[in-house]
N, CA, C and O of each residue as an XYZ file, in Angstrom:
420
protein
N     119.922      2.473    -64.252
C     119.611      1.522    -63.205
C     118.416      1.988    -62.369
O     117.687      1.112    -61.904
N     118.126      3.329    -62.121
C     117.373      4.030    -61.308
C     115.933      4.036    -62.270
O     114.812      4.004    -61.761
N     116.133      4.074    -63.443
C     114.987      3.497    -64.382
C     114.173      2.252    -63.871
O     113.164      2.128    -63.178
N     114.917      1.499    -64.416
C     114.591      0.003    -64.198
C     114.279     -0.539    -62.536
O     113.987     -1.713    -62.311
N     114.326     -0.094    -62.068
C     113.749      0.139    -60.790
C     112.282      0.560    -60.610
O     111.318     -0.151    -60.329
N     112.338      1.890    -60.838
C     111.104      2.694    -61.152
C     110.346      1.806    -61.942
O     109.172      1.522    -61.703
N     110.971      1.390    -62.827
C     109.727      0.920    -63.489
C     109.394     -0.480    -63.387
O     108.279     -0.800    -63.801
N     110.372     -1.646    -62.774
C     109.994     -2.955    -61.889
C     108.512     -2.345    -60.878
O     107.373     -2.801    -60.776
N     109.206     -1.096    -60.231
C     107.993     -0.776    -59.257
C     107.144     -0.373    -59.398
O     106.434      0.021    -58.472
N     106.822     -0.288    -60.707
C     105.680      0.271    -61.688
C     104.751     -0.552    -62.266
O     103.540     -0.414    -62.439
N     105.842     -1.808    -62.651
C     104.976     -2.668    -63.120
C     104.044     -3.456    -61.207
O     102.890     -3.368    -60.786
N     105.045     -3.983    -60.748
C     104.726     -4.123    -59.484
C     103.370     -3.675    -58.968
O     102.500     -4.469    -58.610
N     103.259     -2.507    -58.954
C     102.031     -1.683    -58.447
C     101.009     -1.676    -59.437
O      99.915     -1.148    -59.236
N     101.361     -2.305    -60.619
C      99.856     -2.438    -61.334
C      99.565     -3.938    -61.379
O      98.483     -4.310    -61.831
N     100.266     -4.625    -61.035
C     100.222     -6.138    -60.449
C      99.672     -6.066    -59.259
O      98.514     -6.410    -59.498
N      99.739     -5.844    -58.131
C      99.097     -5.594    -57.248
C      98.204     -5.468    -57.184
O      97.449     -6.193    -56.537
N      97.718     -3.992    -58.154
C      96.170     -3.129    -57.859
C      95.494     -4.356    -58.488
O      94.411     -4.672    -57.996
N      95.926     -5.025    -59.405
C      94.938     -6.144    -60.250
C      94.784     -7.524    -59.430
O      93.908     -8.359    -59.656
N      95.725     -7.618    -58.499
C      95.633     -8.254    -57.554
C      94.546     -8.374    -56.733
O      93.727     -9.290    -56.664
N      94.645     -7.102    -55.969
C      93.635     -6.502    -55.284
C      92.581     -6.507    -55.640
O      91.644     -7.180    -55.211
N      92.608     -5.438    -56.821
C      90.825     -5.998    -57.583
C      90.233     -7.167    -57.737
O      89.232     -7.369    -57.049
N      90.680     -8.191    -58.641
C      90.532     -9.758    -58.079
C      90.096    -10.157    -57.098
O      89.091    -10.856    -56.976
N      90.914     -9.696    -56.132
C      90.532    -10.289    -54.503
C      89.342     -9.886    -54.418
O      88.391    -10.666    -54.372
N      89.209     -8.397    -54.379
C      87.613     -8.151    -54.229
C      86.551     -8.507    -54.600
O      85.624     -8.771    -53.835
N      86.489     -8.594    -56.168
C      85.800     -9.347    -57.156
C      85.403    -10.916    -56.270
O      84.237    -11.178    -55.975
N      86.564    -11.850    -55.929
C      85.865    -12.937    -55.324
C      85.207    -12.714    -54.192
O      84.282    -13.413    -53.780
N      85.631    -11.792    -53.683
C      84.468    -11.193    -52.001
C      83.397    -11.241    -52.403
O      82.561    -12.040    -51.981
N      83.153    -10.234    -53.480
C      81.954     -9.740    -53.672
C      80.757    -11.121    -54.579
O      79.541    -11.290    -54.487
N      81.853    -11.882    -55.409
C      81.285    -13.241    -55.928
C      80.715    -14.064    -54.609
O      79.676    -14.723    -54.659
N      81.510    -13.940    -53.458
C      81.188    -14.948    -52.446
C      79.941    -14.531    -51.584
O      79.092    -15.386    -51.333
N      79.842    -13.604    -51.252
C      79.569    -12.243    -50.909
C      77.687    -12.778    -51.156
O      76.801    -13.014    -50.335
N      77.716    -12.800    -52.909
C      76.376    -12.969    -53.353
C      75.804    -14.272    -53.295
O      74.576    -14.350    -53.261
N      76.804    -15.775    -53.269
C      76.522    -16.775    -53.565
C      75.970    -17.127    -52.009
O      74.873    -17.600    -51.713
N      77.091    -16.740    -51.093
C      75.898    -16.662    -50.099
C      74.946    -15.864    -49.517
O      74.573    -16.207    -48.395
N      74.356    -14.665    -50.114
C      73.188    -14.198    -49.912
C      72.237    -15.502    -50.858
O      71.162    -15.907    -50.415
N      72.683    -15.906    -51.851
C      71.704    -16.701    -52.709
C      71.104    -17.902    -51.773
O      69.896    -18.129    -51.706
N      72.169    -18.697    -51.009
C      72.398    -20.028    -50.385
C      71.465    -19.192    -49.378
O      70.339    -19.666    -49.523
N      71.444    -18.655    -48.880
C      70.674    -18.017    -47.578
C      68.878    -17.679    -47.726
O      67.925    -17.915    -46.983
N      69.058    -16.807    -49.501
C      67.332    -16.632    -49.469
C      67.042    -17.695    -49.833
O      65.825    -17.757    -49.662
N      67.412    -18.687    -50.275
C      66.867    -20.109    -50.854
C      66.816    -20.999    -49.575
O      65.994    -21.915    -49.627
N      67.528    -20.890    -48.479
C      67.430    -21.227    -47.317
C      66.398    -20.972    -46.362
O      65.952    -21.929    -45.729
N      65.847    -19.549    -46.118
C      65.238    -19.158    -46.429
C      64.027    -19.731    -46.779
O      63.354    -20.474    -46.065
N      63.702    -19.258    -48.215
C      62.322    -19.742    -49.197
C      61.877    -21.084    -48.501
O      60.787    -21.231    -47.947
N      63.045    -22.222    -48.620
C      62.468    -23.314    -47.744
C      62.223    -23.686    -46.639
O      61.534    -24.702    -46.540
N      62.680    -23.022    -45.443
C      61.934    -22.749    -44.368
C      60.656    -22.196    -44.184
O      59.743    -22.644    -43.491
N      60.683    -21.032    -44.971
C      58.760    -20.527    -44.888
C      58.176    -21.466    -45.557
O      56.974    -21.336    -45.324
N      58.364    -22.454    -46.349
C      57.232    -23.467    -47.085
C      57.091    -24.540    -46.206
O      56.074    -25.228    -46.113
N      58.412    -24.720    -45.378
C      57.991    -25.873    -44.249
C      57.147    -24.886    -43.052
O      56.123    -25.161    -42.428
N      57.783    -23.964    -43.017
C      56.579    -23.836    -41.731
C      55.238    -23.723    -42.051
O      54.444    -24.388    -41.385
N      54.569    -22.555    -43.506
C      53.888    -23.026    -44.231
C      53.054    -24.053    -43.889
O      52.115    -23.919    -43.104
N      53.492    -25.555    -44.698
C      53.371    -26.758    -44.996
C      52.830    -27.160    -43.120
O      51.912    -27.921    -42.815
N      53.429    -26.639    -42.468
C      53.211    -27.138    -40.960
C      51.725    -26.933    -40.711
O      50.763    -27.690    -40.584
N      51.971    -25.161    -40.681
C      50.735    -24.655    -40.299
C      49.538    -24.888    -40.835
O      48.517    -24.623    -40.201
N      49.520    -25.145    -41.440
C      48.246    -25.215    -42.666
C      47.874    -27.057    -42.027
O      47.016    -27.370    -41.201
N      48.806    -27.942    -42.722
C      48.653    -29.160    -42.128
C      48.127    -29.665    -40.722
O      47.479    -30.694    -40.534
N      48.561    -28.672    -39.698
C      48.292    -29.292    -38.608
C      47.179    -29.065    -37.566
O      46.962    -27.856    -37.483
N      46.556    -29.637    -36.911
C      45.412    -29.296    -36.393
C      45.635    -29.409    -34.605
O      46.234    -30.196    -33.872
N      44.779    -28.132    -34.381
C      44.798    -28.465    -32.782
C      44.348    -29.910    -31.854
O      43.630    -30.826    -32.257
N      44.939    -29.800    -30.649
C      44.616    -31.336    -29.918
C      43.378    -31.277    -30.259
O      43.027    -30.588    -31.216
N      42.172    -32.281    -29.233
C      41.061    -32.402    -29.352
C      41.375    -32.705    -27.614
O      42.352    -33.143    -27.007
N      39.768    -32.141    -27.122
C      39.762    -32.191    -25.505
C      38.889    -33.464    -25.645
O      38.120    -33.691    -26.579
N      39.116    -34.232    -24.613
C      37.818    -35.401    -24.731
C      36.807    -34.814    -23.684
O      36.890    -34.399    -22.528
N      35.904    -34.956    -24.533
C      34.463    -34.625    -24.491
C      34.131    -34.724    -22.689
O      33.785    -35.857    -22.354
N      34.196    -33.723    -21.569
C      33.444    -34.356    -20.295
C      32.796    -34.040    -19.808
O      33.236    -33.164    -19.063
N      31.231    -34.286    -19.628
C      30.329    -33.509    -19.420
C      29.786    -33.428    -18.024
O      29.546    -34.399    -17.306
N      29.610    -32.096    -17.699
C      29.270    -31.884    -16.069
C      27.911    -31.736    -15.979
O      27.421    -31.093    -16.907
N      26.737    -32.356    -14.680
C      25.422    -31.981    -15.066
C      25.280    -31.003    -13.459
O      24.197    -30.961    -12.874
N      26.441    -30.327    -12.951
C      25.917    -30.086    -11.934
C      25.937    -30.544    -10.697
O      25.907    -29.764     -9.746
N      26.002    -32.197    -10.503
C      26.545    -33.209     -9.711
C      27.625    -32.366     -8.568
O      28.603    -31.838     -9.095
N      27.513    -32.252     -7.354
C      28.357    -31.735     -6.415
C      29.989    -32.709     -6.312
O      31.197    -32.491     -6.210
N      28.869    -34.046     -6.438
C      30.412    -35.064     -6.435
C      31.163    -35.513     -7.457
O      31.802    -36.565     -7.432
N      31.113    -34.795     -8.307
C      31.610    -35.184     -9.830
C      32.290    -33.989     -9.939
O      33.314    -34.002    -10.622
N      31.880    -32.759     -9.314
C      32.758    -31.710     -9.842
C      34.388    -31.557     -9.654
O      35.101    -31.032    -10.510
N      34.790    -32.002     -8.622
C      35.758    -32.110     -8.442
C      36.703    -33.287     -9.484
O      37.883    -32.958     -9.601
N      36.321    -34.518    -10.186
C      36.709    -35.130    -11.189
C      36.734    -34.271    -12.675
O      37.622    -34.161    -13.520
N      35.225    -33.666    -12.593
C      35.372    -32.848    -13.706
C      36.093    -31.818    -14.243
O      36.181    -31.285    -15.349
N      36.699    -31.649    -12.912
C      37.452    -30.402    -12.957
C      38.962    -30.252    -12.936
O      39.679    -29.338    -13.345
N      39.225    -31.326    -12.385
C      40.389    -32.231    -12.644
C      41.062    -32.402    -13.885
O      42.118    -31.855    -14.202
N      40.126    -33.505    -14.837
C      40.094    -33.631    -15.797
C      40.236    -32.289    -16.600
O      41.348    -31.987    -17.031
N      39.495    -31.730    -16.749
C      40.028    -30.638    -17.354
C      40.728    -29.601    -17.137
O      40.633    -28.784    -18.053
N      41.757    -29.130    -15.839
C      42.693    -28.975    -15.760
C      44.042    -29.724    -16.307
O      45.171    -29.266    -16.138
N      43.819    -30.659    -16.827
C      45.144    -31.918    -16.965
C      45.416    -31.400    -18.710
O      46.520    -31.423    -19.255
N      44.030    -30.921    -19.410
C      44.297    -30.539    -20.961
C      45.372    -29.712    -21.317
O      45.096    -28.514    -21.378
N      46.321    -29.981    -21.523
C      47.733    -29.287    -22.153
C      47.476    -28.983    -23.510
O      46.927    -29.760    -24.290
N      48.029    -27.416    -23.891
C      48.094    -27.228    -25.431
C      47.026    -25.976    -25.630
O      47.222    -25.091    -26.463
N      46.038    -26.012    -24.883
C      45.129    -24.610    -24.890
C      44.992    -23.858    -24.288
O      45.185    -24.153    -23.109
N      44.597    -22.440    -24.549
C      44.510    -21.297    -23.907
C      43.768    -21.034    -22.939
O      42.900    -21.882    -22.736
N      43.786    -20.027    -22.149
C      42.430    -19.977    -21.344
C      41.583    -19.805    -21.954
O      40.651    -20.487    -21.529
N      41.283    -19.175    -22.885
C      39.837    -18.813    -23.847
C      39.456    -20.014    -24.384
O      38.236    -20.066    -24.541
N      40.285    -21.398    -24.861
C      40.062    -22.239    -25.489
C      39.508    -23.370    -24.473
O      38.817    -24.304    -24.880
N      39.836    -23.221    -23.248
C      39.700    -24.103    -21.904
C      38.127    -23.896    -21.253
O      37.609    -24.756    -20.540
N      37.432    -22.560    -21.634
C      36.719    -21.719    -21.244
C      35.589    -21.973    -21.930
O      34.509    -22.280    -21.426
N      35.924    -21.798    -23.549
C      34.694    -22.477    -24.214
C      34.127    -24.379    -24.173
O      33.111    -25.071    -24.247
N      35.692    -24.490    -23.995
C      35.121    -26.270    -23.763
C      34.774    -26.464    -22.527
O      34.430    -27.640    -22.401
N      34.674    -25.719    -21.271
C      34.409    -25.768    -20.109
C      32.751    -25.696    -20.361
O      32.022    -26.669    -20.165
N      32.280    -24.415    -20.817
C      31.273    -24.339    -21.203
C      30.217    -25.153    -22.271
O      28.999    -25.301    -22.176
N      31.146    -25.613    -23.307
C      30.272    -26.348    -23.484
C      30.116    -27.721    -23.249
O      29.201    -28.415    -23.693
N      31.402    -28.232    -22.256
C      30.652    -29.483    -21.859
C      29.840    -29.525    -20.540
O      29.965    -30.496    -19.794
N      28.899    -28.361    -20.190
C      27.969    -28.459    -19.195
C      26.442    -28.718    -19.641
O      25.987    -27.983    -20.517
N      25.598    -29.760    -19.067
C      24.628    -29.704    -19.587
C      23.347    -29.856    -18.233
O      23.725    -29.771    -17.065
N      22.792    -29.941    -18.356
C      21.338    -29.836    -17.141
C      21.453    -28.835    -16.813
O      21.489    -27.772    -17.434
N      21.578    -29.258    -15.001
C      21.288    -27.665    -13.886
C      22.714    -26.941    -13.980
O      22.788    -25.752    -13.672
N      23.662    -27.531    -14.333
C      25.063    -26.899    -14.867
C      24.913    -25.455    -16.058
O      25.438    -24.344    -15.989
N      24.176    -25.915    -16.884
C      24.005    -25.261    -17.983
C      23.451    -24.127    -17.356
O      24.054    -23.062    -17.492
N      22.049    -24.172    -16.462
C      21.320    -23.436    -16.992
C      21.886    -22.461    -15.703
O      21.479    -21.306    -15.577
């Protein structure tokens, strides 16, 4: 009787361990399918941003040209304070080059 015991609990414990292994086995299956779902997730995000960057182009300032005028400066300046979307360096060159006459020189 003390046999058959032992060895129910024998078989038992190699039922188990195969159990166990199994279990892991699908971890590790799941494990990869979503690392896969993720770099492919992934891959298509960098082609849209990609696809963005490349595609898209900065605003455009409309063109306003200062000649120097004491009473215009204050419109002119206005106006181009209101340009959203550029840098100071980018604000700086279009500042500059929309001056022309005694402005310019």
């Amino acid at each position: 009787m003390l046999d058959d015991i032992i060895s129910k609990a024998n078989d038992l414990e190699i039922e188990w361990k195969e159990l166990l292994r199994s279990a892991n086995d699908d971890d590790v299956e799941r494990q990869i399918m979503n690392q896969q779902q993720q770099k492919g997730k992934r891959i298509v995000l960098e082609d849209l941003i990609e696809k963005i960057i490349t595609t898209s182009k900065s605003p455009t300032l409309k063109p306003v040209e200062f000649d120097g005028d004491p009473k215009m400066w204050s419109q002119f300046k206005r106006i181009n304070s209101q340009q959203n979307g550029f840098n100071a360096q980018q604000k700086s060159m279009h500042l500059s080059s929309s001056l022309k006459g005694e402005a310019r020189e």
